[in-house]
C-alpha positions as CSV (number, residue, x, y, z in Angstrom):
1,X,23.6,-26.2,-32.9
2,X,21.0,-23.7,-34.4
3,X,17.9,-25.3,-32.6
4,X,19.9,-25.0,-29.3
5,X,21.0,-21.4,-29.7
6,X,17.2,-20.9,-30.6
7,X,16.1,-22.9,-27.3
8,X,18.4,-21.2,-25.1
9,X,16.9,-17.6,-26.1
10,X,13.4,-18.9,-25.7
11,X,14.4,-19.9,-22.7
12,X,16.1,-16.6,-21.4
13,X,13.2,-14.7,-22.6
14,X,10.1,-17.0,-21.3
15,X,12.7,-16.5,-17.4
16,X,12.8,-13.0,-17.7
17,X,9.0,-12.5,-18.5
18,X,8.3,-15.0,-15.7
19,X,10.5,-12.6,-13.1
20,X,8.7,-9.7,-14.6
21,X,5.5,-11.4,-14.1
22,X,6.0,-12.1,-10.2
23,X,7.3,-8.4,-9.7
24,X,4.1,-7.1,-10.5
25,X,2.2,-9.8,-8.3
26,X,4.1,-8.5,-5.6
27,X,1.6,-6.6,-3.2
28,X,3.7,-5.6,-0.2
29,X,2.4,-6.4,3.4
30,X,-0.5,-7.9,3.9
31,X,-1.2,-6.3,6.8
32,X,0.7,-3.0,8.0
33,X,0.9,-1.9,11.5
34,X,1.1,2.0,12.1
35,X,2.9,3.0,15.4
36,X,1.3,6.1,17.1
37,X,2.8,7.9,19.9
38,X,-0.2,8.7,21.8
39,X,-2.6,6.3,20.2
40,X,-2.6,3.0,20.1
41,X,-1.5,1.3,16.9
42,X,-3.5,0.9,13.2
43,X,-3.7,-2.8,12.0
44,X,-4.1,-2.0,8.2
45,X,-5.5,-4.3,6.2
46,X,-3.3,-3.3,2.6
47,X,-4.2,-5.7,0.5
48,X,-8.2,-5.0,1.3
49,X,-7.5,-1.7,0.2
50,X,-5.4,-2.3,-2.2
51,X,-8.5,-4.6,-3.6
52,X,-11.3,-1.6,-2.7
53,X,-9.2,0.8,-4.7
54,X,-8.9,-2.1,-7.8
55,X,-4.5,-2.2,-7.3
56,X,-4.9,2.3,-7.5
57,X,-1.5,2.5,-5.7
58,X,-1.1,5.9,-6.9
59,X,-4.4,7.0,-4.5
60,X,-1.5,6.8,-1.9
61,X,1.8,6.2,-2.6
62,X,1.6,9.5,-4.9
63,X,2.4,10.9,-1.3
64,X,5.0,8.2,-0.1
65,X,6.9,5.4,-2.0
66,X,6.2,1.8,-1.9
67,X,8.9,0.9,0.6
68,X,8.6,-0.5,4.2
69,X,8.5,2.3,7.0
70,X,8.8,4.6,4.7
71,X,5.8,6.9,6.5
72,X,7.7,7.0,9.9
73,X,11.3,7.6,8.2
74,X,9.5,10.3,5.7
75,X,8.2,12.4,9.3
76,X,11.5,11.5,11.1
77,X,13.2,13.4,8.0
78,X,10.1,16.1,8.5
79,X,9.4,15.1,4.9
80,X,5.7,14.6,5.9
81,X,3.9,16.2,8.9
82,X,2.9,13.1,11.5
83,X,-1.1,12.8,10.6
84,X,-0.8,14.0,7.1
85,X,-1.0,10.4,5.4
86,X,-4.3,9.8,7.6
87,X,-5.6,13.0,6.9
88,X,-4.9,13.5,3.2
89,X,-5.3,9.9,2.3
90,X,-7.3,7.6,5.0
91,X,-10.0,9.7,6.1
92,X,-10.7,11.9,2.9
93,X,-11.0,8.7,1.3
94,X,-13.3,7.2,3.9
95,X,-15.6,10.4,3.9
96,X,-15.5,11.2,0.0
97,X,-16.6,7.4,-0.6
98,X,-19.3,7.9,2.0
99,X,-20.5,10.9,0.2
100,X,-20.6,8.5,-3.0
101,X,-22.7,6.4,-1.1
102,X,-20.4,3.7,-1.7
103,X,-19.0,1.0,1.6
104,X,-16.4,3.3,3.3
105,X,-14.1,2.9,6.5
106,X,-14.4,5.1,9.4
107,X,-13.6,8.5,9.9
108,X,-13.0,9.1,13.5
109,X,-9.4,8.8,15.4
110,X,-11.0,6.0,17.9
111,X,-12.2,4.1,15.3
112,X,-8.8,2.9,13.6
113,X,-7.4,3.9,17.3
114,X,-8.8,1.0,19.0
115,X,-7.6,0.9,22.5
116,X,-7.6,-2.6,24.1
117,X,-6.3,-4.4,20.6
């Protein structure tokens, strides 16, 4: 009766390390798609960033959570100006890598803006 008590908490424990384990691993989207009024839409490539910035979440979701649409719901609420994620995060980033002399995305509007896409 001992042994299975014993089993059964080795059990529980190795089940809730294994959930903990495949929380982290999740990455969100692969790929996100930002809507612009004027613009046409961003393909975002998240997990190549994600990768590039070796799993830094923090380099942008210090300015938004981790949560699906959050960007559009956070401007709808006026909680973040409409091109302040791509000018705070996605072209400083771009640029200040570039000064680093290290591979960096592009930092003009057309450029993630691609019409025709």
């Amino acid at each position: 009766m001992k042994k299975n008590i014993v089993f059964v908490i080795i059990l529980l424990v190795g089940i809730g390390l294994g959930a903990g384990v495949n929380a982290q691993q999740d990455k969100g989207s692969e790929i996100v798609i930002f809507e612009k009024d004027r613009m046409p839409q961003v393909t975002f490539d998240h997990h190549m960033h994600q990768e590039k910035l070796d799993n830094e979440c923090s380099a942008c979701h210090d300015l938004f959570p981790m949560q699906a649409g959050i960007i559009k719901e956070m401007i709808a609420e006026e909680k973040l100006k409409k091109q302040q994620v791509m000018n705070e995060k996605c072209v400083k980033c771009h640029k200040d890598r570039k000064k680093e002399g290290l591979a960096a995305g592009p930092t003009s509007c057309t450029a993630c803006h691609v019409r025709g896409k």
